[in-house]
ROBALUM-82188 format. One record per residue: residue number from 0; x, y, z of N, C-alpha, C in turn. Coordinates in nm, 4 decimals. Layout:
[NUM, [X, Y, Z], [X, Y, Z], [X, Y, Z]] ...
***
This chain:
[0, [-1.5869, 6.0497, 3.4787], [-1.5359, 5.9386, 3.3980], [-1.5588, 5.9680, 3.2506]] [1, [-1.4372, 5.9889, 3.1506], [-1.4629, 5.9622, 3.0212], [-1.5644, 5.8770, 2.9660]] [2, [-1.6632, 5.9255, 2.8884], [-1.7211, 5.8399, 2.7922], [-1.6604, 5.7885, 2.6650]] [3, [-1.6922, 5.6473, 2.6002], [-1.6556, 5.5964, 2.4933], [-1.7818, 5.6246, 2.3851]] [4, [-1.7902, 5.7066, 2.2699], [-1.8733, 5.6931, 2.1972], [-1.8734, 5.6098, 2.0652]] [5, [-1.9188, 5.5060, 2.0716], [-1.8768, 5.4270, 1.9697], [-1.9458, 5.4617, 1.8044]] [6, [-1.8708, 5.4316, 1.7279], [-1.8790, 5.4699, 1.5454], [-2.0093, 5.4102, 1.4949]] [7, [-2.0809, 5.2812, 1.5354], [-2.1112, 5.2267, 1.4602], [-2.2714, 5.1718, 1.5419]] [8, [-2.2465, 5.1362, 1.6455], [-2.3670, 5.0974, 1.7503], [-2.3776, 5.2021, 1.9016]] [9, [-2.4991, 5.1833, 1.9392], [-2.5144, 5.2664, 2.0294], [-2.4711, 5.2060, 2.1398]] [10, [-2.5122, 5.0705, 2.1645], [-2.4779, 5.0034, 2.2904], [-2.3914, 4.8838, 2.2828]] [11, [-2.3211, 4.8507, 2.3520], [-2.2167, 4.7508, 2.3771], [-2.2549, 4.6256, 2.3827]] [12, [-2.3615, 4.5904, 2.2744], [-2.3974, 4.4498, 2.3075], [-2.4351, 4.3512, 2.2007]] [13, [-2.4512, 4.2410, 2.1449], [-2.4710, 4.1619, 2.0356], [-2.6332, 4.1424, 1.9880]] [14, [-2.6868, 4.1990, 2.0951], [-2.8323, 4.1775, 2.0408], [-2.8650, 4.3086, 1.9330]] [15, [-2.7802, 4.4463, 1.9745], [-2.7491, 4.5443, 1.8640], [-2.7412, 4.5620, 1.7475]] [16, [-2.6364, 4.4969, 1.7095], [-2.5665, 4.4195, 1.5927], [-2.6383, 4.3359, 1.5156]] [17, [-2.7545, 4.2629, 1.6075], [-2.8313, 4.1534, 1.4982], [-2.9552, 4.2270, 1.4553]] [18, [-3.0252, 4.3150, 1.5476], [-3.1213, 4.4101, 1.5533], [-3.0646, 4.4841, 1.4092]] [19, [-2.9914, 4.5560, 1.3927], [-2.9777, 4.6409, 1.2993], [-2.8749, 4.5692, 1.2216]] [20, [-2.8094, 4.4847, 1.1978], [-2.8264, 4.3505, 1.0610], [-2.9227, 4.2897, 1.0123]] [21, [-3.0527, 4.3001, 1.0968], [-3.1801, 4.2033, 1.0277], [-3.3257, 4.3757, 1.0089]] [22, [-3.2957, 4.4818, 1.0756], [-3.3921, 4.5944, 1.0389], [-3.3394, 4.6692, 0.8969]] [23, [-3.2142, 4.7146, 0.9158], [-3.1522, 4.7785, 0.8115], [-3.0517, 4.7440, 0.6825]] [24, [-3.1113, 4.6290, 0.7118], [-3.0470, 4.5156, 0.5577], [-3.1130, 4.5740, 0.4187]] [25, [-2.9705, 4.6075, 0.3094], [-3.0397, 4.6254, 0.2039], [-3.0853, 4.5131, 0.1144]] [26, [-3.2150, 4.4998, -0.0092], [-3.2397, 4.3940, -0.0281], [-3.1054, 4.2734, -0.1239]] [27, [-2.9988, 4.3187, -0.1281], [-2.9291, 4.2387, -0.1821], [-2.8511, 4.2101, -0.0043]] [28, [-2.8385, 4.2310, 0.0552], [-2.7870, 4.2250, 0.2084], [-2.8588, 4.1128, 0.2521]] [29, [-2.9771, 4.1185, 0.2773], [-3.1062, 4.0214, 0.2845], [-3.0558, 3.9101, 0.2114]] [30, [-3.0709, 3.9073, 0.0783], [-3.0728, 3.8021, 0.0079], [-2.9517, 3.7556, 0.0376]] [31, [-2.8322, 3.7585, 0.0727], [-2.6993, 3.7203, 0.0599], [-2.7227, 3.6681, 0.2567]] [32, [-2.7617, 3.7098, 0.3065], [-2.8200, 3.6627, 0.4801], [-2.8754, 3.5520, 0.4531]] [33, [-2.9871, 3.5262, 0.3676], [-3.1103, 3.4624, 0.3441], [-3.0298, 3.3059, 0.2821]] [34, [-2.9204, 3.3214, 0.1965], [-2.8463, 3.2629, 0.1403], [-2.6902, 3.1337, 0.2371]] [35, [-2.6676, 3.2940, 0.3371], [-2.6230, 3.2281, 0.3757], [-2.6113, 3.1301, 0.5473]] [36, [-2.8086, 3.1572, 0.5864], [-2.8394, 3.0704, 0.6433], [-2.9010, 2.9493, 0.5440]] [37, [-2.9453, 2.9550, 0.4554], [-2.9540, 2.8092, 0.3929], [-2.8226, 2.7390, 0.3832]] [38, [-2.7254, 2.7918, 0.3582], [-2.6011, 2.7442, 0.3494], [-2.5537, 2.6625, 0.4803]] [39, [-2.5530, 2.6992, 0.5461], [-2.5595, 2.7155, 0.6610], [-2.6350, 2.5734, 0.7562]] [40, [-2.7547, 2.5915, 0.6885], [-2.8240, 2.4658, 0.7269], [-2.8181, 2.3561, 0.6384]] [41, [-2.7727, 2.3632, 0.4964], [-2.7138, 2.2364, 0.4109], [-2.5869, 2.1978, 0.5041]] [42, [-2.4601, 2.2690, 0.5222], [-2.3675, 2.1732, 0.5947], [-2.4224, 2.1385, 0.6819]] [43, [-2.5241, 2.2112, 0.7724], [-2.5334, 2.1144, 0.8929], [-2.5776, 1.9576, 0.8852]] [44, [-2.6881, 1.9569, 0.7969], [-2.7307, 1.8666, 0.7606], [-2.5841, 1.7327, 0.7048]] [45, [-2.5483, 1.7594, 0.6148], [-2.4184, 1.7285, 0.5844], [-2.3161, 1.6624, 0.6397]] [46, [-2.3131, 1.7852, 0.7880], [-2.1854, 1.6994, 0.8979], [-2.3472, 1.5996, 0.9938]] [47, [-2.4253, 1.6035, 0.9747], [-2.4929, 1.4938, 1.0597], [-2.5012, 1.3684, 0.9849]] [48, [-2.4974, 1.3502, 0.8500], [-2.4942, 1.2611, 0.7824], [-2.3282, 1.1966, 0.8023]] [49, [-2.2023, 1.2553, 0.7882], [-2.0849, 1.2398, 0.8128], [-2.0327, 1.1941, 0.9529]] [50, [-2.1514, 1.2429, 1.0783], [-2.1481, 1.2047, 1.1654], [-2.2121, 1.0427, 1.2128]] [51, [-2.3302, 1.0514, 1.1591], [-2.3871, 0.9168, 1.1424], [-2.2907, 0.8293, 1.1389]] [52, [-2.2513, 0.8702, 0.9768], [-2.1665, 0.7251, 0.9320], [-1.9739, 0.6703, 0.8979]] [53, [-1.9913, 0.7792, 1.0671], [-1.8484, 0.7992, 1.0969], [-1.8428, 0.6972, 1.1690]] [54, [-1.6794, 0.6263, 1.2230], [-1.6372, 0.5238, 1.2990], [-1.6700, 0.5502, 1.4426]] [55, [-1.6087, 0.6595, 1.4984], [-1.5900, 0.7165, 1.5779], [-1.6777, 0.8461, 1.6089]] [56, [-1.8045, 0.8106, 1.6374], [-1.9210, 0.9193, 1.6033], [-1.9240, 1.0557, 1.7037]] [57, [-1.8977, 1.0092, 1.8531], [-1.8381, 1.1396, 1.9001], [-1.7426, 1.2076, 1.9128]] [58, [-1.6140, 1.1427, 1.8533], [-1.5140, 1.2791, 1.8145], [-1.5735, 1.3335, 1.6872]] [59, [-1.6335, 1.2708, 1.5454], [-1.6845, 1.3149, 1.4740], [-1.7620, 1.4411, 1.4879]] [60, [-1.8927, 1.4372, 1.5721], [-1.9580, 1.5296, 1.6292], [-1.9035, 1.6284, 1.6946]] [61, [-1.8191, 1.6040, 1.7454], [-1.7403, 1.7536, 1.7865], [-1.6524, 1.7951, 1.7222]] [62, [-1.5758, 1.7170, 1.6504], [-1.4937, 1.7858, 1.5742], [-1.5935, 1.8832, 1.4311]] [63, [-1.6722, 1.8203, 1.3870], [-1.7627, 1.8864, 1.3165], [-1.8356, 2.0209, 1.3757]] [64, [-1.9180, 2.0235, 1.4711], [-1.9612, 2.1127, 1.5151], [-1.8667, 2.1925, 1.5899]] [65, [-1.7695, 2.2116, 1.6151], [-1.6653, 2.2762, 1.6732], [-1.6379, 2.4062, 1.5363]] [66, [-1.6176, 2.3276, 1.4377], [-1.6388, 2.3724, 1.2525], [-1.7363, 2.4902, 1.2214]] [67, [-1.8515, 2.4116, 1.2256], [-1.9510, 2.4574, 1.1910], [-2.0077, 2.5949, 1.2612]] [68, [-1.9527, 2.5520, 1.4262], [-1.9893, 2.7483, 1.4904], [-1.9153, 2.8627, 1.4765]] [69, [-1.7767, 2.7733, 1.3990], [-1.6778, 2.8420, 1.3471], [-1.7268, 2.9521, 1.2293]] [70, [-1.7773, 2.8256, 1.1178], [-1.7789, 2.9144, 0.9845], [-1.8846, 3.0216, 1.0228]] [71, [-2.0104, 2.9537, 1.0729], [-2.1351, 3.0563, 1.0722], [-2.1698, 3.1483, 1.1747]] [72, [-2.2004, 3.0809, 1.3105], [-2.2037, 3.2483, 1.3557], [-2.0804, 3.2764, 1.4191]] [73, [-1.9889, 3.2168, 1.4394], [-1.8511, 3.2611, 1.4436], [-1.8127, 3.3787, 1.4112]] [74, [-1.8044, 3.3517, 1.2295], [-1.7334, 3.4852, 1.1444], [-1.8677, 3.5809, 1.1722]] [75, [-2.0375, 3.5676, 1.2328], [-2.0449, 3.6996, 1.2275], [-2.0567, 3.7535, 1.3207]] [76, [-2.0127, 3.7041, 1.4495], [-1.9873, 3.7257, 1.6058], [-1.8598, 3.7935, 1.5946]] [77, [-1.7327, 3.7016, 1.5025], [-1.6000, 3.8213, 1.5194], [-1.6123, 3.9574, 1.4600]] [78, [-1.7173, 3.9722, 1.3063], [-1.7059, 4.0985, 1.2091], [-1.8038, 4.1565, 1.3380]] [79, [-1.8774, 4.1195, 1.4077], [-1.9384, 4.2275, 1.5291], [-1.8424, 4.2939, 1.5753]] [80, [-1.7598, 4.1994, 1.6335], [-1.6564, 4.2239, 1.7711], [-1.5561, 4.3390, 1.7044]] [81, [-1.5203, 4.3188, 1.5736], [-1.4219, 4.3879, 1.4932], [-1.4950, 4.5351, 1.4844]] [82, [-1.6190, 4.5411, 1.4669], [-1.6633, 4.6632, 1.4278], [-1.6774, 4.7396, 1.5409]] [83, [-1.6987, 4.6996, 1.6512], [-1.7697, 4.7816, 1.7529], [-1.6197, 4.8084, 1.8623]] [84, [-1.5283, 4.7357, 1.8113], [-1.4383, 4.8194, 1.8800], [-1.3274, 4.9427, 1.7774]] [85, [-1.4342, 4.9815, 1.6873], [-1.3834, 5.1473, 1.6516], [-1.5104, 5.2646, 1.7594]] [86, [-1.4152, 5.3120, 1.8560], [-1.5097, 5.4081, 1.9368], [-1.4124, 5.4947, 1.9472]] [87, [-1.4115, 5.6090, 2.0357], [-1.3396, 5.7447, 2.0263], [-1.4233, 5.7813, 2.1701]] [88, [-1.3048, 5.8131, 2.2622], [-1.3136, 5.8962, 2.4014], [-1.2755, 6.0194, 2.4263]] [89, [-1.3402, 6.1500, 2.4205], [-1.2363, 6.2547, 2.4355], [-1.2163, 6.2983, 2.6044]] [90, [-1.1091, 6.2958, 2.6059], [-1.0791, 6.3369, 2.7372], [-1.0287, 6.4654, 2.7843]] [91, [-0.9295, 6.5018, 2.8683], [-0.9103, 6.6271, 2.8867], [-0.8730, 6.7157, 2.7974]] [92, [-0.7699, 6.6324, 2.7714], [-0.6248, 6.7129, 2.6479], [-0.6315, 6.6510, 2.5797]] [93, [-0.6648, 6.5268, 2.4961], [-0.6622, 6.4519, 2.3760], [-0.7985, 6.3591, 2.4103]] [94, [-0.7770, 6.3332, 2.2442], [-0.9123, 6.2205, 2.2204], [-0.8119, 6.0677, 2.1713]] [95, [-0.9152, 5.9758, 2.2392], [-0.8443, 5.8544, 2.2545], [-0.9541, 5.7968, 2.1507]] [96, [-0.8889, 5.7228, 2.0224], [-0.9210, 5.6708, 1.9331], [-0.9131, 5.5303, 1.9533]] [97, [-1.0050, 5.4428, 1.8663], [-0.9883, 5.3006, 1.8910], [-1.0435, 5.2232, 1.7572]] [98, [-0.9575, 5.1580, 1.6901], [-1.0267, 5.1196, 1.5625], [-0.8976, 4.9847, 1.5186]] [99, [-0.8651, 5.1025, 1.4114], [-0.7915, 5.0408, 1.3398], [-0.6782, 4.9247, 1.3579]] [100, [-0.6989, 4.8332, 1.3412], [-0.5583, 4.6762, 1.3603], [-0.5952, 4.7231, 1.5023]] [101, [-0.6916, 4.7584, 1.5747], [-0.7402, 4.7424, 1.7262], [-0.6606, 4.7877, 1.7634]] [102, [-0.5968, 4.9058, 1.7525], [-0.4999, 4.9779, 1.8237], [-0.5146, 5.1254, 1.8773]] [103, [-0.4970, 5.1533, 1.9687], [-0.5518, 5.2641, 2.0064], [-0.4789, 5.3991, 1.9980]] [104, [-0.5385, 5.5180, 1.9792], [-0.4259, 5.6071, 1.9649], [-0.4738, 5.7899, 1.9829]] [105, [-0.3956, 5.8222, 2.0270], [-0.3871, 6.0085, 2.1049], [-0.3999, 6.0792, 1.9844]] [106, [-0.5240, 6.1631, 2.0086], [-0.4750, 6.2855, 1.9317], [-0.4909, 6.4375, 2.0050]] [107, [-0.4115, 6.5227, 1.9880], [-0.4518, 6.6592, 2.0916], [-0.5334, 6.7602, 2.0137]] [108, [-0.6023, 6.8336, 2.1167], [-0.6955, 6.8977, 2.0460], [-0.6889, 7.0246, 1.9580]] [109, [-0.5166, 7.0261, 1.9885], [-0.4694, 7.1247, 1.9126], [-0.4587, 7.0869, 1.7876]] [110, [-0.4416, 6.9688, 1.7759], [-0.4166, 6.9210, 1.6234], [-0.5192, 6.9416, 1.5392]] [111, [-0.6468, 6.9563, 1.5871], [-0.7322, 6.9524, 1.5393], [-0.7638, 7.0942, 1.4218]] [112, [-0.8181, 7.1081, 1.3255], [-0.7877, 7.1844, 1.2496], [-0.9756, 7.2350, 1.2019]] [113, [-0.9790, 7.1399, 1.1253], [-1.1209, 7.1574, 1.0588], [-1.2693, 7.0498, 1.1116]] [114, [-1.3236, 7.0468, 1.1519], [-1.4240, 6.9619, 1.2446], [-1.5294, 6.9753, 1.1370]] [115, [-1.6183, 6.8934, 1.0197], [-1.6609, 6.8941, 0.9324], [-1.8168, 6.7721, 1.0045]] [116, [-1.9071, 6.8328, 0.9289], [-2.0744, 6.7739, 1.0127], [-2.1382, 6.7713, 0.9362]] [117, [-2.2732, 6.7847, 0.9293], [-2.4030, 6.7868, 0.7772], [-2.3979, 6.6433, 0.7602]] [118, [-2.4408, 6.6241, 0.6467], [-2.4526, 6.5199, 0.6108], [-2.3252, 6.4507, 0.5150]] [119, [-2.2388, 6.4026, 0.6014], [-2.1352, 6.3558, 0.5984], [-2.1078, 6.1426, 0.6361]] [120, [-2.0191, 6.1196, 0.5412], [-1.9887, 6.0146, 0.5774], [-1.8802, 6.0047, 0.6337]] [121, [-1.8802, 5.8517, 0.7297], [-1.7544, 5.8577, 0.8099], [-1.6147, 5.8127, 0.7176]] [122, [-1.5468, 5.9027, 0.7743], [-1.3865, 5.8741, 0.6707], [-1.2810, 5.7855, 0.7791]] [123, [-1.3452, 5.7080, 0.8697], [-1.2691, 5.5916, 0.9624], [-1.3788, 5.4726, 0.9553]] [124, [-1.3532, 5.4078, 0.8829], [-1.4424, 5.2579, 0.8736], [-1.3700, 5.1133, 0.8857]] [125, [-1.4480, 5.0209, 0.9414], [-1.3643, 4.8642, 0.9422], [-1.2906, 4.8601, 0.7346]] [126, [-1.4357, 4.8527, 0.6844], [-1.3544, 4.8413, 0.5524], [-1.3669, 4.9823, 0.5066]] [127, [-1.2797, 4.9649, 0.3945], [-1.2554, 5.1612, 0.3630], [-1.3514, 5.1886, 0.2303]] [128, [-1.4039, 5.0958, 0.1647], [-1.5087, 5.0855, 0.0849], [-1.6271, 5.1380, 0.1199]] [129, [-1.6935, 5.0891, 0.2249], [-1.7643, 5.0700, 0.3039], [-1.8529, 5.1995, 0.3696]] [130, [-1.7732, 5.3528, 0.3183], [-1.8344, 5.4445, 0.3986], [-1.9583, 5.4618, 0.4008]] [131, [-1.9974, 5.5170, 0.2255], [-2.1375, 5.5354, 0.1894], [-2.2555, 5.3939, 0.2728]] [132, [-2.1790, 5.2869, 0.2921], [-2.3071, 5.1980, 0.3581], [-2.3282, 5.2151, 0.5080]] [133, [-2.2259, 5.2790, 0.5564], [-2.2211, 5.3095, 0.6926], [-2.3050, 5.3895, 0.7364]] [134, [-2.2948, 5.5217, 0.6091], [-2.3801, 5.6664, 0.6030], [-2.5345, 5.6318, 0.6153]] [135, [-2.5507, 5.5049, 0.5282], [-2.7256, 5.5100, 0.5033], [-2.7516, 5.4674, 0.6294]] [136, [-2.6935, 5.3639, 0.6653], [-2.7395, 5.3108, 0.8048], [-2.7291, 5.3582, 0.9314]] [137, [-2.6710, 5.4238, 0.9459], [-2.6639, 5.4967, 1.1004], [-2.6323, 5.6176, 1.0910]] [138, [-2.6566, 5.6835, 0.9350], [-2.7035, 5.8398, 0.9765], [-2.5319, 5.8964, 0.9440]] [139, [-2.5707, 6.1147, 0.9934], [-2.4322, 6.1496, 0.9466], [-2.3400, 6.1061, 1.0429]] [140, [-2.2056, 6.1559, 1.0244], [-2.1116, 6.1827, 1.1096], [-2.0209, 6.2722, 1.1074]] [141, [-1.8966, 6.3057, 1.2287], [-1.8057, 6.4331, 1.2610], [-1.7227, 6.3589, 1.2200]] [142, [-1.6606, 6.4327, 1.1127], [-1.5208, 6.3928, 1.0966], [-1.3891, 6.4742, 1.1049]] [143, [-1.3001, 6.4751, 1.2028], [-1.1932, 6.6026, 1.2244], [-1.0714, 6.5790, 1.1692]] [144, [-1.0081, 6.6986, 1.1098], [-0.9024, 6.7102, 0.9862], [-0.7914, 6.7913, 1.0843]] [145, [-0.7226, 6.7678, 1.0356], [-0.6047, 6.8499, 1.1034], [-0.5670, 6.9367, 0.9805]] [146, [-0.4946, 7.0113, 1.0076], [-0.4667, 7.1435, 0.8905], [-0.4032, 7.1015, 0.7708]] [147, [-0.3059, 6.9921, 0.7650], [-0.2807, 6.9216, 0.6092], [-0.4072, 6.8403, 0.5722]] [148, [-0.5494, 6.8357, 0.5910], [-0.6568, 6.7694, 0.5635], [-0.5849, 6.6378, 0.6159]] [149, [-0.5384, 6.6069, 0.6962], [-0.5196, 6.4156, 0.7443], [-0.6074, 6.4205, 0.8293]] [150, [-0.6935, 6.2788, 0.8276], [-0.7949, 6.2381, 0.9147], [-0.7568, 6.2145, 1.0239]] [151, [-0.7588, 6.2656, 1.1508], [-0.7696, 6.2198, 1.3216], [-0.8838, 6.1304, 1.3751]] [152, [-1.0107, 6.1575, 1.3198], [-1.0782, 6.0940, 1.4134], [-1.2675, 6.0917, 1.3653]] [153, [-1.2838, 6.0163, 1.3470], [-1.4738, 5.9752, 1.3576], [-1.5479, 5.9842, 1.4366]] [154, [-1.6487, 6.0577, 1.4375], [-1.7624, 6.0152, 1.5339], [-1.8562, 6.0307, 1.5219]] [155, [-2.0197, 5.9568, 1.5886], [-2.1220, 5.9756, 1.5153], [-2.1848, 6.1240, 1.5481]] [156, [-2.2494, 6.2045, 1.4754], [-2.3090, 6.2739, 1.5068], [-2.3947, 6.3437, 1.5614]] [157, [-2.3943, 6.4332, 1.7108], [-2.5154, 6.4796, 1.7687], [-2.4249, 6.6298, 1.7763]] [158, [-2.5422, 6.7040, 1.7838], [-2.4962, 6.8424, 1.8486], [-2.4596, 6.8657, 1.9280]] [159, [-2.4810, 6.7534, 2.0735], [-2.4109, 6.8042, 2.1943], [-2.2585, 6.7376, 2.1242]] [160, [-2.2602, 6.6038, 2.1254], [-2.0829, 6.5856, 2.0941], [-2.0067, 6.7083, 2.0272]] [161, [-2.0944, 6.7856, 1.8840], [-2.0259, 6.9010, 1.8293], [-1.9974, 6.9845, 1.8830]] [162, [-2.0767, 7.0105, 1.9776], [-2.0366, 7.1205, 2.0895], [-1.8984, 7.0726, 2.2151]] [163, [-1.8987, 6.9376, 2.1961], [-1.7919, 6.9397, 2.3004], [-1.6741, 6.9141, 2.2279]] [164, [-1.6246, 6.9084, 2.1323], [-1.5282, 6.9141, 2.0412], [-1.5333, 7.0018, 1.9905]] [165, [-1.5974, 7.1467, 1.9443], [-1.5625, 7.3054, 1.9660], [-1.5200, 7.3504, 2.0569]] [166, [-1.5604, 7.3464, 2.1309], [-1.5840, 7.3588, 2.3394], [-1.3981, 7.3435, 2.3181]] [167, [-1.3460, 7.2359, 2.2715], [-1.2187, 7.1431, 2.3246], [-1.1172, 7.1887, 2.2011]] [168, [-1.1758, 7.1872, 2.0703], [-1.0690, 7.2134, 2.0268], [-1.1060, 7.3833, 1.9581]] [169, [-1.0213, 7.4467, 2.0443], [-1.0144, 7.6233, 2.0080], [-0.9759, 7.6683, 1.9167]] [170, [-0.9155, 7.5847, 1.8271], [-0.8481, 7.6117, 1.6719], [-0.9012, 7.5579, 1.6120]] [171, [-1.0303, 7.4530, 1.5836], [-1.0818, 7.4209, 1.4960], [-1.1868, 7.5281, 1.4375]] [172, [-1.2370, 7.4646, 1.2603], [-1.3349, 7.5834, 1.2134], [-1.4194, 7.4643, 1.1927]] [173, [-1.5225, 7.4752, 1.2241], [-1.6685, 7.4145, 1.2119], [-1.7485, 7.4134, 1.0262]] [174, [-1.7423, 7.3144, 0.9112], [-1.7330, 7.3409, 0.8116], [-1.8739, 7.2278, 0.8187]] [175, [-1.9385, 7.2803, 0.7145], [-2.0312, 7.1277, 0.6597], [-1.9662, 7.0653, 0.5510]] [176, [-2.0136, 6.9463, 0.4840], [-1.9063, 6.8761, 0.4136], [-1.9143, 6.9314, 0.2807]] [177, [-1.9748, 7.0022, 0.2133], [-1.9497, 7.0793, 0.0875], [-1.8791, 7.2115, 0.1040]] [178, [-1.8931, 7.2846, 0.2217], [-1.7838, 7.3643, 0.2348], [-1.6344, 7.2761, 0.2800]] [179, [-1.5814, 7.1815, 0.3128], [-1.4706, 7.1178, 0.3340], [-1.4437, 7.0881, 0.2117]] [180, [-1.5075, 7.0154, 0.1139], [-1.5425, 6.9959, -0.0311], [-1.4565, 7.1133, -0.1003]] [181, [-1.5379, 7.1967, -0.0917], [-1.5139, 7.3195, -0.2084], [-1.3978, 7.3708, -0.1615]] [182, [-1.3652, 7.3725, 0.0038], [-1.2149, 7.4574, 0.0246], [-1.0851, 7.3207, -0.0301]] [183, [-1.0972, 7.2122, -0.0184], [-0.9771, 7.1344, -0.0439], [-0.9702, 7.1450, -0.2389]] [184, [-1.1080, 7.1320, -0.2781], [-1.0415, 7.1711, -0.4093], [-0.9747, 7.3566, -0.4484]] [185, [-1.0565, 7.4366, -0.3927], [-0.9683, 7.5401, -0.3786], [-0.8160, 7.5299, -0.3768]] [186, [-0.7731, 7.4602, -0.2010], [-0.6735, 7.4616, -0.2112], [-0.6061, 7.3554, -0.3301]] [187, [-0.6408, 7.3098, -0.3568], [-0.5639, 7.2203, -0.4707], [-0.5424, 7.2717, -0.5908]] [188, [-0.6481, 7.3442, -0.6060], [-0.6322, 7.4409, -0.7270], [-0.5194, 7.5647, -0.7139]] [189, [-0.5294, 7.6198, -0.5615], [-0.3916, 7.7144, -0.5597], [-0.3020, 7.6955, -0.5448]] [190, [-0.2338, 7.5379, -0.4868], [-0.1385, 7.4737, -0.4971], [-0.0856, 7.4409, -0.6386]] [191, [-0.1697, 7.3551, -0.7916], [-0.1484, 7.3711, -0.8624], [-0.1118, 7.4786, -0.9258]] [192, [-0.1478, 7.6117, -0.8903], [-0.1081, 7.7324, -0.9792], [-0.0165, 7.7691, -0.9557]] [193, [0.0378, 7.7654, -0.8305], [0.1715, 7.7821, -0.7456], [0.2788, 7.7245, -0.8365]] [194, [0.2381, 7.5607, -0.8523], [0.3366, 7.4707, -0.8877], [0.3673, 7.5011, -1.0734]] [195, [0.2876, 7.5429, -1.1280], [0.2987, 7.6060, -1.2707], [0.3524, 7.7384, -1.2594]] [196, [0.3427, 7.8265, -1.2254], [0.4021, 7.9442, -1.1808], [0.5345, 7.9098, -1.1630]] [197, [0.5760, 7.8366, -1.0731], [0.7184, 7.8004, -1.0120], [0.7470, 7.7699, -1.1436]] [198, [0.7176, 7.6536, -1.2251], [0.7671, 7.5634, -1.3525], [0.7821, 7.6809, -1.4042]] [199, [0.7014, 7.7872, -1.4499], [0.7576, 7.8875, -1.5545], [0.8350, 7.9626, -1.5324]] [200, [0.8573, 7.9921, -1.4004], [0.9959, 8.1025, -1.4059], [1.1596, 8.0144, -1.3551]] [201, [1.1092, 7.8480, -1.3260], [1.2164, 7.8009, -1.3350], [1.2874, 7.7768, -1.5051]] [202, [1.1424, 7.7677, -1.5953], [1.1587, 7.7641, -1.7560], [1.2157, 7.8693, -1.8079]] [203, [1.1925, 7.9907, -1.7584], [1.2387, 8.1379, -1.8305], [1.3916, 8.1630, -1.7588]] [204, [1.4294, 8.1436, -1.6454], [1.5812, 8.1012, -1.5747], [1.6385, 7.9932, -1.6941]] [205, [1.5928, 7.8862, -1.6805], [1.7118, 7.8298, -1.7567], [1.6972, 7.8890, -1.9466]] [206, [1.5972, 7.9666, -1.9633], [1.5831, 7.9591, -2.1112], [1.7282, 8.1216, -2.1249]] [207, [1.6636, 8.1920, -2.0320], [1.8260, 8.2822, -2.0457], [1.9442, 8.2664, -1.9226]] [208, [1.9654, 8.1707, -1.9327], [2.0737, 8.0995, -1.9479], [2.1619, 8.0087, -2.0384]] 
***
C-alpha cells in the first residue's frame, strides 16, 4: 500500500496541530494566540450578556454560539484541515500530489529533473509567503524541479524518502540548495549572454543593410 507523507505534520490528527501551534510559536505568534483567546473570551462574555437580555433567549443562545465556534476554533480547526491536506504519495510510476485549491495531481518520475535537499525550504506551501516559517518549524525539505526549474513536488525531508525518489526517478541529479542556487543563476546568466549576442548580430544585420 502507498504511503501518504504529509508536508507539514507527522500524524493525521488535531491534537498535532495544537501541540506544535502552542510548542513552536514564535514570540509575536504567542502574543497574537494570547490575544486572540482574550478576544475570544470578551465576545463570549458579550453574546451571554445579549443572550440574557434577549426576548427569545434560546434561539438567541444558539444562534450566538453557533457564531462564536464559528469565528474561534472554527477558523483554526479549518486553517488545520487546509494545511494538512498538502501530502505527496509516490507510487509506482508517478507521485500523487495533494495541496493546492485541494486538488490532487500526477507527476512521472521522468519528469523529474533536479531533486534538491540540505537545508532547504519548502517551495509548495498553504500560503506562498510563508516558506521561511515553515523551514524553522519543521526542519529541511526535498524539493523536485523538472528540467525548466518548474516545481513538481514537496516533501519533508529524511534520507530514506531521498533514497526512494533517486531509487524512482533515474534522471534526476541530487543537488543541495546552493548548488541549485548557483546553477539557475548560471543558467540565467548564459541565457542572458545568448540573448545579447543574438541582439548584436541581429544589430550588425540590419546596420549593413
Amino acid at each position: 500500500m502507498n504511503k501518504k507523507y504529509y508536508l507539514f505534520y507527522e500524524k493525521n490528527d488535531f491534537r498535532t496541530f495544537f501541540e506544535t501551534l502552542c510548542e513552536k510559536c514564535s514570540f509575536l505568534e504567542k502574543t497574537f494566540l494570547s490575544f486572540l483567546c482574550g478576544f475570544a473570551f470578551f465576545i463570549f462574555i458579550l453574546f451571554a450578556v445579549i443572550t440574557i437580555l434577549a426576548t427569545d433567549k434560546l434561539y438567541a443562545c444558539l444562534l450566538l454560539s453557533i457564531v462564536w465556534l464559528f469565528l474561534f476554533p472554527g477558523l483554526l480547526l479549518c486553517s488545520c484541515w487546509v494545511e494538512k491536506s498538502f501530502w505527496v504519495m509516490p507510487c509506482d510510476t508517478y507521485v500523487l500530489r495533494h495541496g493546492d485549491c485541494l486538488v490532487s495531481q500526477k507527476t512521472s518520475y521522468d519528469e523529474v529533473k533536479y531533486i534538491v535537499v540540505g537545508n532547504t525550504e519548502p517551495a509548495i506551501v498553504p500560503r506562498r509567503t510563508s516558506s521561511k516559517w515553515y523551514h524553522q518549524k519543521y526542519g529541511d525539505y526535498i524539493n523536485a524541479f523538472s528540467e525548466k526549474q518548474k516545481i513538481l513536488f514537496t516533501m519533508r525531508y529524511s534520507e530514506s524518502v531521498t533514497k526512494i525518489l533517486l531509487d524512482k526517478c533515474i534522471h534526476a541529479e541530487r543537488l543541495d540548495g546552493e548548488q541549485y542556487v548557483m546553477m539557475c543563476r548560471e543558467e540565467t546568466r548564459t541565457s542572458e549572454e545568448i540573448q545579447r549576442a543574438e541582439q548584436k548580430i541581429v544589430a550588425q544585420y540590419q546596420g549593413h543593410v
